[in-house]
N, C-alpha and C positions, 0 to 999 in steps of 0.2 A: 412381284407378288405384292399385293396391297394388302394391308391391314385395316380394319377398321376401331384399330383402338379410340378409347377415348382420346381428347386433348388432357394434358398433364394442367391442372390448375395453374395460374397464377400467384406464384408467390409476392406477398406485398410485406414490404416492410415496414413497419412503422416506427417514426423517425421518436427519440427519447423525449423530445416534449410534448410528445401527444401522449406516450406511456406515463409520463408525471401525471399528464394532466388526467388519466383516466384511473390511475392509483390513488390519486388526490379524492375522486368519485367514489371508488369504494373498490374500483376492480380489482380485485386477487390476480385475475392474471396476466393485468397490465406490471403490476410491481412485478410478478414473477419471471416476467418478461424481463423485465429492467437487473433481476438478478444472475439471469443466465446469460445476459448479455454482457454487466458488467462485474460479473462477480470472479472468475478466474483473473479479469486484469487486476482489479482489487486484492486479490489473495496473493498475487506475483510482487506487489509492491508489497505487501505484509513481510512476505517471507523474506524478500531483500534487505529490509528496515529491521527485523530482528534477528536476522541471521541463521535463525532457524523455523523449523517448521511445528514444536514442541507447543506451540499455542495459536496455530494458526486458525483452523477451523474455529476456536471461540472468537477471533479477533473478529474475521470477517461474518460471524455473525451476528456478533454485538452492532459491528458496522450498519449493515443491514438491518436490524430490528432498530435501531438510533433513526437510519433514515426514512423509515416505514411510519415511526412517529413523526419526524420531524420534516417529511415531506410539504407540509402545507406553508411550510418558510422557506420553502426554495426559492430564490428572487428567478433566476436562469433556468427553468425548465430544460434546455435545451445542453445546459451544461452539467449534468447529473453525474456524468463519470468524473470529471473534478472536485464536484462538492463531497461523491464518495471517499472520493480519494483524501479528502481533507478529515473526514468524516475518520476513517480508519488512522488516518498519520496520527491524529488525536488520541486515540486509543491507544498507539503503539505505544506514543510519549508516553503513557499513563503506566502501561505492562515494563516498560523500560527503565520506566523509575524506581516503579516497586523491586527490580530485577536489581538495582543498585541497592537499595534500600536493604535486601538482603540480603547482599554479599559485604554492605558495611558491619550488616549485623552478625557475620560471619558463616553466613547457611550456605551450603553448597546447594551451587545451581546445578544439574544435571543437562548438558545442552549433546544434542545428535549433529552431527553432520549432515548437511543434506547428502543423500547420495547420487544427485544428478550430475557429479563429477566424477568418471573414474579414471583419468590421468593419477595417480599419486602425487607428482610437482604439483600440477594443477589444483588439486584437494588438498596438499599443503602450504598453500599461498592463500586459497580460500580459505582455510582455517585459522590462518595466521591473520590473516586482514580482519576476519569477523573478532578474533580475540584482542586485537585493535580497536577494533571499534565499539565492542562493550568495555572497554577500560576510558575510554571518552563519554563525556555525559551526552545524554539523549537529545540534548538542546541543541548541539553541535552532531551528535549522529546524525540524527533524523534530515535535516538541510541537506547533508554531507553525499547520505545516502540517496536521494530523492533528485540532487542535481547530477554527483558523479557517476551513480550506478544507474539510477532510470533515466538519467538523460531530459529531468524537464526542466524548463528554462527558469530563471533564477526568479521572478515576475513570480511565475504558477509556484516554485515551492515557498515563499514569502505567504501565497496566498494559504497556501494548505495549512501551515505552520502558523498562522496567523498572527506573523510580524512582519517589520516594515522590509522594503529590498534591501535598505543599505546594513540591517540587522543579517540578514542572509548573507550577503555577500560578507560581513565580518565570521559569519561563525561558518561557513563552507573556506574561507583561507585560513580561520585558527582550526578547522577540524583537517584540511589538508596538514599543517602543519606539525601538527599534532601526529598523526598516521604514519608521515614521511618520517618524523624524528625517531618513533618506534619502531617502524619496520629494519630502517638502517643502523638501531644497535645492534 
């Protein structure tokens, strides 16, 4: 039995520095492009970096509205999901210090659990790591977090964090250090 449907269009992709370059122009729905594309990887690196999800949506849309302005300084067109990324770690730093700031001033922070864990062990290790890692200052999180839990190479978080490697690779073995000494009291 033959059909005579249409042919199913071509889908094309269009590769991220052609989308800078067309958000750069004015298109709305080149950036929006750029947001759907990289905005859930962006929002997964947020929530990992702060441990919770309690200020996620502001984060990564600060992110986003920063690179919306700040798109016409992109040197790497083509590398967009990293300057994001750097773009957001920035911010975290920033939510993370005031996050200290008031707990030195003695304010109780109200933090949730994520609930994408329902092992019990498993959510009580993740909990216990993350209450770890807000007792280490952000300068040392944020590396810590960015090399050991997303896994990017020590180069790219120096770059995001905007210090040198051998500053990185000092404060990802004092924030290991650090983690390891607390978890084993």
């Amino acid at each position: 039995m033959s059909t005579n449907a249409a042919p199913r269009p071509k889908v094309v992709t269009v590769d991220d520095a052609t989308l800078v370059e067309r958000a750069r122009a004015g298109d709305e729905r080149a950036f929006a492009s750029l947001y759907r594309r990289h905005s859930r990887y962006v929002a997964g690196v947020v929530l990992r970096l702060m441990g919770d999800a309690s200020e996620l949506d502001d984060v990564v849309q600060d992110t986003f509205v920063a690179a919306s302005r700040g798109l016409g300084g992109l040197k790497e067109p083509a590398k967009v999901r990293s300057w994001l990324v750097t773009i957001s770690v920035r911010r975290v730093q920033r939510r993370l210090a005031q996050r200290s700031r008031r707990r030195m001033l003695g304010a109780e922070l109200s933090r949730e659990a994520a609930s994408f864990i329902s092992d019990p062990r498993t959510r009580r290790d993740v909990d216990e790591l993350y209450d770890v890692l807000g007792r280490i200052p952000p300068k040392l999180r944020v590396p810590w977090v960015l090399a050991r839990i997303e896994g990017e190479s020590l180069p790219k978080v120096a770059q995001a964090c905007g210090v040198s490697l051998a500053t990185v690779k000092r404060r990802v073995a004092d924030a290991d250090t650090r983690i390891r000494r607390r978890l084993d009291a």
